[in-house]
C-alpha positions in Angstrom: 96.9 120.0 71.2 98.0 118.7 74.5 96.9 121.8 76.6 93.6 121.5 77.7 90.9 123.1 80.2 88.9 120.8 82.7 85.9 121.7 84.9 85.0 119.8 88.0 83.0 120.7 91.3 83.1 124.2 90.6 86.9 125.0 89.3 88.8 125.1 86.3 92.1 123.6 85.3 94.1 124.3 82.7 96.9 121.1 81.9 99.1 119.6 79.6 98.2 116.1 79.7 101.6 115.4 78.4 103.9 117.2 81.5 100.9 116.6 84.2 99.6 113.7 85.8 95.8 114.0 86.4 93.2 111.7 86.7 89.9 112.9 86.4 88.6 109.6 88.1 89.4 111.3 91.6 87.4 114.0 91.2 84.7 112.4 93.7 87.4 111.9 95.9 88.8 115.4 95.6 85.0 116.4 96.4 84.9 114.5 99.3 88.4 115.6 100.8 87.2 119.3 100.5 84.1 118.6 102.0 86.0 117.2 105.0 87.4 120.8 105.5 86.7 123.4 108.2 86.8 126.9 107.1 89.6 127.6 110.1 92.2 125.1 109.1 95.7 125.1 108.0 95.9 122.6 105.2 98.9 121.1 103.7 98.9 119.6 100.3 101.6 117.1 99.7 102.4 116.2 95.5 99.9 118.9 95.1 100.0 118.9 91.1 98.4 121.4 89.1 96.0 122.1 92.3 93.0 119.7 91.9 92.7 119.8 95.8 94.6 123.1 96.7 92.0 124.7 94.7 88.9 122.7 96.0 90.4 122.8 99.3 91.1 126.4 99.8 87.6 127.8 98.4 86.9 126.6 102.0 89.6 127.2 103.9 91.3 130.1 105.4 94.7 128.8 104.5 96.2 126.2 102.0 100.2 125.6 101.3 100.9 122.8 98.7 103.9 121.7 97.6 104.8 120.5 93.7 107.8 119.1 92.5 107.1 118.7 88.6 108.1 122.4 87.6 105.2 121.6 84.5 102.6 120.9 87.6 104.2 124.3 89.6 103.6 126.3 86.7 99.9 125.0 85.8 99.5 125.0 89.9 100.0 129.2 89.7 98.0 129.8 86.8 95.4 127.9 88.0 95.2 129.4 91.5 94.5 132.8 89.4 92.3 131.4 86.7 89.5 130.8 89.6 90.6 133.3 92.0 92.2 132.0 94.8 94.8 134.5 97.1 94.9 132.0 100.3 96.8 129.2 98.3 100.7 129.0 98.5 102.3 126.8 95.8 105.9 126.0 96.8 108.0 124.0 93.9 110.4 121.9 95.5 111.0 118.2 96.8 108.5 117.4 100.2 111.7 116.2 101.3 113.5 119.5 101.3 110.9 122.0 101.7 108.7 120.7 104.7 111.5 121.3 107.0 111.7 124.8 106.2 107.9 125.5 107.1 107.6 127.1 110.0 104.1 125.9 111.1 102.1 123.0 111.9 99.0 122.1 109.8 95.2 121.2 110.9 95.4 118.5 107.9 97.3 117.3 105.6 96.8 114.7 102.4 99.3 113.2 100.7 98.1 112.1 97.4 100.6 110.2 95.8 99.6 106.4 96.0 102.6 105.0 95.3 105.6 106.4 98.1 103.7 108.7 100.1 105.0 106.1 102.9 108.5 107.5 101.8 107.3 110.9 103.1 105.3 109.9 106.3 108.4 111.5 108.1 107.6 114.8 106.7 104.1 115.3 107.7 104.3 114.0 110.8 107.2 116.6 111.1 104.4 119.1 110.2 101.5 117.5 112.6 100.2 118.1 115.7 97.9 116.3 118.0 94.4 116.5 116.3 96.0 116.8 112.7 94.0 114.5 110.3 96.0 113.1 107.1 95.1 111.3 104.2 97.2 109.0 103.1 96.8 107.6 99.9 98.2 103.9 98.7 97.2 101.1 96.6 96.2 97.7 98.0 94.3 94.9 97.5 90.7 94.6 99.4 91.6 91.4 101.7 95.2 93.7 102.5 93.7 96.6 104.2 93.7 95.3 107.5 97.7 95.2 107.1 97.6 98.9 105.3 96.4 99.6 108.4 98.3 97.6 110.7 101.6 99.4 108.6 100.7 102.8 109.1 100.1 102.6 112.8 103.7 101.4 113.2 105.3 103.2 110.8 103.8 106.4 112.7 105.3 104.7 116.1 108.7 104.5 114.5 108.2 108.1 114.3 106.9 108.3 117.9 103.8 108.9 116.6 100.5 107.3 117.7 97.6 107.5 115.6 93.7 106.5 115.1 92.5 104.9 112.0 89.8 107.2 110.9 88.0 105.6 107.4 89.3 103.5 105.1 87.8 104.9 101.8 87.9 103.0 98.5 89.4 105.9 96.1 89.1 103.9 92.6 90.7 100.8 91.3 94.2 100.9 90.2 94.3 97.7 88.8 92.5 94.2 88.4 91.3 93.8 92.4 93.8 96.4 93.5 92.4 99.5 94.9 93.5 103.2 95.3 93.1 103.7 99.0 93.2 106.9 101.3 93.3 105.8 105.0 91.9 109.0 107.4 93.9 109.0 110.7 94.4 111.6 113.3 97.4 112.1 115.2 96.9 111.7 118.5 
């Protein structure tokens, strides 16, 4: 069978491997983003999957909107939100590119998950940021290539009249042989 229930830092998710990337490697990382978390924020989930963070996220949170495009992921997403309980958590299934225009509010923090073109939708959650927002960012890059990660971001965001502050750099697991999964913190200022 390809359906299957995890457990990790106090939640439960119920997947098909098969329709639903997950990668139980991140799970200190998941811990770590939710720890970040104040209980007033307004937290945006970006490629939020079957709801590995919105779950973790909003058992500390008052508020948690995530967005899923994989309609497998959206569906898992919703019954996970009731298998542990949680009523602050809004899945929306959709494209980030067409939904975050439609929200009507502007989010304490946001992470973006999705290693591999979350750059594509930097536009979109600065569109949903304010000054004092924190993101995380995720992407994959080699160790002696964070310094231009870094570098990238900060003038992507000034394309986008944006400035920001580099926050962490935190190592999020390797991807492959000397290339890392990254998620660069940085605040909008």
């Amino acid at each position: 069978r390809k359906e299957t229930m995890y457990a990790e830092n106090g939640m439960r998710l119920l997947l098909d491997i098969e329709k639903v990337y997950f990668s139980p490697r991140l799970g200190n990382e998941r811990a770590r983003i939710a720890n970040l978390v104040k209980p007033d924020e307004n937290v945006l989930i970006m490629f939020s999957g079957c709801g590995p963070y919105t779950i973790q996220i909003a058992k500390k949170v008052n508020k948690v909107t995530a967005i899923e495009v994989n309609p497998a992921a959206h569906k898992y997403a919703l019954k996970n939100l009731i298998l542990n309980k949680i009523k602050n958590a809004t899945v929306l299934k959709g494209d980030v590119n067409k939904i975050t225009p439609k929200l009507k509010e502007k989010f304490d923090r946001i992470v973006m998950p999705l290693p591999k073109t979350a750059k594509d939708f930097l536009k979109q959650a600065i569109l949903v940021s304010k000054k004092g927002t924190i993101v995380h960012f995720y992407t994959f890059a080699k160790e002696d290539e964070f310094d231009e990660v870094k570098k990238g971001l900060i003038n992507e965001c000034k394309k986008l009249k944006k400035n920001i502050k580099i926050l962490n750099i935190v190592k999020a697991g390797e991807y492959a042989p000397r290339v890392q999964r990254i998620c660069v913190d940085f605040l909008i200022q």
